[in-house]
C-alpha positions in Angstrom: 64.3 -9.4 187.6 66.6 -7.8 185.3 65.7 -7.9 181.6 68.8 -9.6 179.8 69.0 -8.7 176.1 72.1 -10.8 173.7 72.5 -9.5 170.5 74.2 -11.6 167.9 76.5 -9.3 165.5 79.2 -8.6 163.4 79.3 -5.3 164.9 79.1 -6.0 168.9 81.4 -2.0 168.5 77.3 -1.1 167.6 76.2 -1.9 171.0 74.7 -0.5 173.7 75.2 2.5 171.2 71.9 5.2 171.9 71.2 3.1 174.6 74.1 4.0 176.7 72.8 7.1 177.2 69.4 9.0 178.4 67.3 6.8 180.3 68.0 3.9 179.0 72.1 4.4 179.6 71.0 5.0 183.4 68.9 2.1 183.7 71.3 -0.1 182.4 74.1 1.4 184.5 71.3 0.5 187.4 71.2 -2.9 186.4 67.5 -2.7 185.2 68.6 -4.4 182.1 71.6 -6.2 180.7 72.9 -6.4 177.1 75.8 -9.0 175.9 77.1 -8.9 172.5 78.0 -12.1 171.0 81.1 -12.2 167.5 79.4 -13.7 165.4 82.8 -14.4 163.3 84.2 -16.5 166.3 81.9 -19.6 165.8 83.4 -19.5 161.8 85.4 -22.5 161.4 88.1 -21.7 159.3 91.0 -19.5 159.5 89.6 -17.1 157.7 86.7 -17.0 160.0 83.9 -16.7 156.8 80.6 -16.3 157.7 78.9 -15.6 154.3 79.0 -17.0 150.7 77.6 -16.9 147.3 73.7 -17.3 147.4 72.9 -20.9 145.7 71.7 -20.7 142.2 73.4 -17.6 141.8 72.4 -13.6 142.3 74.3 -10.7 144.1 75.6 -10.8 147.2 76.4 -13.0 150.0 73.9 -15.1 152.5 75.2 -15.5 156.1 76.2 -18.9 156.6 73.3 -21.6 158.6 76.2 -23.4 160.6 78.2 -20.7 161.9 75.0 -18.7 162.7 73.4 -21.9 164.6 76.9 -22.0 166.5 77.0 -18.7 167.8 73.3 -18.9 168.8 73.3 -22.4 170.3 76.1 -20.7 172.5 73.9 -18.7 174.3 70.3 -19.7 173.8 68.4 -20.6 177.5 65.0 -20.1 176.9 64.2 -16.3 176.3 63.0 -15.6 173.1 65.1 -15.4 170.5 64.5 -13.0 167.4 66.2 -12.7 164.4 65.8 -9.2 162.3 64.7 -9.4 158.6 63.1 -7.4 156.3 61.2 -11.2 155.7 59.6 -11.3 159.1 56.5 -10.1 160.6 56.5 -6.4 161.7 56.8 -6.0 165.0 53.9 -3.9 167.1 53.4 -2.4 170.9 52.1 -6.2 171.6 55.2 -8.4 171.3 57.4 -5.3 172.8 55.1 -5.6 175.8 55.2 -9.4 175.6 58.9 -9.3 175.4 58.8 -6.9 178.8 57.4 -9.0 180.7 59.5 -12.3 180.2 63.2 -12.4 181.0 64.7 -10.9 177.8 65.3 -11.5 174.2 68.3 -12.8 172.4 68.5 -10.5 168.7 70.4 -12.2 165.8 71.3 -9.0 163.5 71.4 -10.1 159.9 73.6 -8.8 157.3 74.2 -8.8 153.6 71.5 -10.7 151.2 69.9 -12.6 154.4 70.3 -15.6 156.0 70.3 -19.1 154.6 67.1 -20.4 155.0 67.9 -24.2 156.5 68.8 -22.0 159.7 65.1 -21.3 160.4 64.7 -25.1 159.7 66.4 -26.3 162.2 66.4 -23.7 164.6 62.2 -23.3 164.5 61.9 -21.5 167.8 63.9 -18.2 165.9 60.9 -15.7 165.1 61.7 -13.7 162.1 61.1 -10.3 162.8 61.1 -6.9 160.7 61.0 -3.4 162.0 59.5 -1.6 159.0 58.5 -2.1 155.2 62.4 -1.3 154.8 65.0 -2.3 153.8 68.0 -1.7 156.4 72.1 -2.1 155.8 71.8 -4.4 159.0 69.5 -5.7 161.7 71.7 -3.8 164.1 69.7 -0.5 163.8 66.6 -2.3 164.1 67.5 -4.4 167.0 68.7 -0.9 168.9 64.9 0.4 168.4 63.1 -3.1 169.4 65.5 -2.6 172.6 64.7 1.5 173.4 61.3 0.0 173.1 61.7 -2.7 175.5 64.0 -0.6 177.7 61.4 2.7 178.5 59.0 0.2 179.3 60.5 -1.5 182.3 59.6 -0.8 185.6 61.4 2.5 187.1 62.8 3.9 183.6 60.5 6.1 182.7 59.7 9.2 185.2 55.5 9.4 184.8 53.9 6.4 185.6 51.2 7.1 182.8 54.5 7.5 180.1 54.5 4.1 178.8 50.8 3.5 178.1 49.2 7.1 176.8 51.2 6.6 173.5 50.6 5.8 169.8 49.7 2.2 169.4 49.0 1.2 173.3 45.3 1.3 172.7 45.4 0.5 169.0 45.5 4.3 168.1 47.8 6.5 167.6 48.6 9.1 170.6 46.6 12.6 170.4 48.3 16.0 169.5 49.9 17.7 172.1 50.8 21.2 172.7 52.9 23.4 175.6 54.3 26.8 175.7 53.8 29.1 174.9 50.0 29.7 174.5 50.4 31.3 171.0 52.9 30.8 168.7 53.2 32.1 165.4 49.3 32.8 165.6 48.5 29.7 167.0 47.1 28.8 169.9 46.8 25.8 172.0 43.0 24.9 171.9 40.8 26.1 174.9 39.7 22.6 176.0 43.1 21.9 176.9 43.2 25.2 179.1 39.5 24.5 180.2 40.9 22.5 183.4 37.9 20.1 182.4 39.6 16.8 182.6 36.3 14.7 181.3 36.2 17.2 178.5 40.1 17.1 177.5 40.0 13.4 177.8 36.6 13.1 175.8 38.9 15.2 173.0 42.1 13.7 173.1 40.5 10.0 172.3 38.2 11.6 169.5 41.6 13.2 168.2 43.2 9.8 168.6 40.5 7.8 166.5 40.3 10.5 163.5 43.9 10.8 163.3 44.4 7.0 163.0 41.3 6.9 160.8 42.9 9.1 158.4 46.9 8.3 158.7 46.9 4.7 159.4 43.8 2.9 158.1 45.0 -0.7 158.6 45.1 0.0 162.3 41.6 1.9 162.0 40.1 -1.1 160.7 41.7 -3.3 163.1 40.4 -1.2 165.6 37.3 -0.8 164.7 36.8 -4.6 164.3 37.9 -5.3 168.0 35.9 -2.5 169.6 33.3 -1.4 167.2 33.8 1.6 165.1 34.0 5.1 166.8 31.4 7.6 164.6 34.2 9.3 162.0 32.8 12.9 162.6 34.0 12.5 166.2 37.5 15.0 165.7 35.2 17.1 163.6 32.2 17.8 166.0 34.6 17.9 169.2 36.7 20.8 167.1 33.3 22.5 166.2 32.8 22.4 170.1 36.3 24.2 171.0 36.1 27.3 168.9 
């Protein structure tokens, strides 16, 4: 089943941008995944073809317009998810990428300017509001080309090693150990011997102590979710395994 992405824009030039290219290029070109772009400005209903105006009660800016947005995405909307990007939503994580995998597709509404006009939401309660980061973006159309690359490597037959897609940051609810190649030493430093010990209890044994020390130390929120799901790993574990290796 082909995964069929829709991205609503005032930019459909944006698209398939990065994505034309690499491994993703090729598997769309194989017709592992399809993208449409939908104009936003040709559901506008004047001559002008607006699709913004001042906020209500005043402020800078312009809010993208509830009607002509619920046009366009009535157009197209048949079931698959549909996902509008905001710096209001909830982040999005490795879960709802993999979530989103494994359904037909996703329909992306790229916002612009101050935001949307919040009756849209309203009446259209099926739209999940979703963010990429704690930033703040000139457009969801950058953010919608990552939550795609993310969907994209992940389908069947696009990525070369089977093990690609699920020995990364986040899969597990870590992040992904170091890793090293050649040349053995560079600049004085070597790779460490348990890597070249051929020991593949041993490597794996350090690579998930490395794992759960750097995410204890980088990114405590997903230590402590972690550690509330599968009970927390000892936090000399990166310490005693590198006492080990020298």
């Amino acid at each position: 089943m082909t995964f069929a992405a829709t991205v609503l824009t005032l930019y459909p030039e944006m698209f398939p941008g990065s994505l034309g290219i690499s491994l993703a290029g090729r598997a769309l070109e194989r017709g592992d995944w399809s993208l449409g772009t939908v104009q936003i400005r040709d559901f506008a209903g004047d001559r002008r073809r607006t699709v913004d105006d001042t906020p209500a009660g005043g402020g800078a800016g312009m809010v993208l317009k509830a009607d002509v947005l619920a046009a366009a995405l009535d157009s197209v909307s048949d079931g698959r998810p549909v996902l509008a990007m905001t710096p209001r939503g909830i982040p999005l994580d490795q879960q709802r990428v993999r979530k989103l995998v494994d359904g037909p597709g996703v329909i992306i509404l790229c916002g612009r300017f101050e935001g949307f006009d919040e009756r849209l939401f309203e009446a259209r309660p099926h739209i999940e509001q979703v963010s990429l980061a704690d930033i703040v973006l000139s457009g969801g159309e950058p953010a919608a080309l990552a939550l795609l690359d993310a969907c994209i490597r992940l389908l069947p037959g696009v990525m070369g090693a089977a093990l690609s897609g699920t020995e990364e940051s986040f899969e597990e609810g870590l992040l992904e150990y170091p890793q090293y190649t050649r040349p053995f030493e560079w600049e004085g430093r070597t790779i460490p011997e348990v890597l070249r010990s051929g020991d593949h209890a041993r490597i794996a044994a350090w690579r998930k102590a490395m794992s759960e020390t750097d995410t204890r130390l980088r990114r405590p929120d997903l230590w402590e979710r972690y550690g509330s799901v599968r009970g927390r790993p000892a936090s000399g574990a990166r310490r005693e395994m590198k006492d080990k290796d020298q």
